[in-house]
TILUM-342119 format. One record per residue (C-alpha): z, y, x. Coordinates in nm, 3 decimals. Layout:
N
+---------+---------+---------+
!       w !       v !       u !
+---------+---------+---------+
!       Z !       Y !       X !
...
+---------+---------+---------+
This chain:
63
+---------+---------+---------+
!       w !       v !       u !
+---------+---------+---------+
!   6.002 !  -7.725 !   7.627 !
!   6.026 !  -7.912 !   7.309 !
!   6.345 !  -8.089 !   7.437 !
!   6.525 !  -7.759 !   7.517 !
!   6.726 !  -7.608 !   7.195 !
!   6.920 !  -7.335 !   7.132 !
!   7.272 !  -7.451 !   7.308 !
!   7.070 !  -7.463 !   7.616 !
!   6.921 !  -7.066 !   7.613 !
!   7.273 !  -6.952 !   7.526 !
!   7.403 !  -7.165 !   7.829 !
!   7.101 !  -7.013 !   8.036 !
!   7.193 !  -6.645 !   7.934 !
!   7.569 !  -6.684 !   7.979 !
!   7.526 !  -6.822 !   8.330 !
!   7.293 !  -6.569 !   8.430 !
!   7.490 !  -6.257 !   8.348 !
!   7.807 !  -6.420 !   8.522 !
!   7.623 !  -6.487 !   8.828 !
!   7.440 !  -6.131 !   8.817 !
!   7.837 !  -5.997 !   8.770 !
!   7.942 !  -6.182 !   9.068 !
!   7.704 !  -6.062 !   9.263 !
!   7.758 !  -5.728 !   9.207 !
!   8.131 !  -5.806 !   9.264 !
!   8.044 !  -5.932 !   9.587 !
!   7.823 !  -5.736 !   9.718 !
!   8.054 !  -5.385 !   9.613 !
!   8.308 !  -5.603 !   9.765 !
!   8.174 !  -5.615 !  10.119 !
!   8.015 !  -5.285 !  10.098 !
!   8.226 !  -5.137 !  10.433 !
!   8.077 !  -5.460 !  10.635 !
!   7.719 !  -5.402 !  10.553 !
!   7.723 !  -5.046 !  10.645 !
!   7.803 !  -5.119 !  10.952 !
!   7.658 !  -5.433 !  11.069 !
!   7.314 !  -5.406 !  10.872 !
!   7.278 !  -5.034 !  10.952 !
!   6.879 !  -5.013 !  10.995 !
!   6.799 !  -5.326 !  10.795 !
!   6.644 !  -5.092 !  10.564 !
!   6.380 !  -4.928 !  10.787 !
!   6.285 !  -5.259 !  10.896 !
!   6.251 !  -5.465 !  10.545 !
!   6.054 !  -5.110 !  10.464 !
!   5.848 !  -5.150 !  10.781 !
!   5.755 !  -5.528 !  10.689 !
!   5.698 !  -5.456 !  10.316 !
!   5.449 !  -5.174 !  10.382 !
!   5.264 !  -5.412 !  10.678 !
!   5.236 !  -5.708 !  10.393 !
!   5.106 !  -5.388 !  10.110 !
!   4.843 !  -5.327 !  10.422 !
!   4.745 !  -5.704 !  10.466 !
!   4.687 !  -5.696 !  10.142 !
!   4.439 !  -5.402 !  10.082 !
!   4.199 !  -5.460 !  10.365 !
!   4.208 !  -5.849 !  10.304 !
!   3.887 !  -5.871 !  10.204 !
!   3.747 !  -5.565 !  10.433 !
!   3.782 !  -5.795 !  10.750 !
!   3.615 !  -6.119 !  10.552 !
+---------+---------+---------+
């Protein structure tokens, strides 16, 4: 970390908003598309979160 000055966090932070801008840019962009090709791709990212938040809890129960 010693090697990294401030030209290089400015760089960092510049670069990071851009990219966060394009991605909102793309993403609004192809908005129809994903409404209609990733219709229940909520329910099941939901489904898998809440099976890992389960896994989780009782990890140690079945030890």
């Amino acid at each position: 970390m010693k090697n990294i000055g401030p030209g290089h966090w400015v760089f960092a932070g510049v670069f990071a908003v851009v990219f966060l801008l394009f991605l909102v840019w793309a993403y609004r962009k192809d908005l129809k598309t994903h409404k209609i090709h990733y219709k229940g791709s909520f329910g099941f990212i939901l489904a898998i979160v809440v099976v890992m938040f389960v896994i989780w809890v009782f990890r140690g129960y079945f030890n």
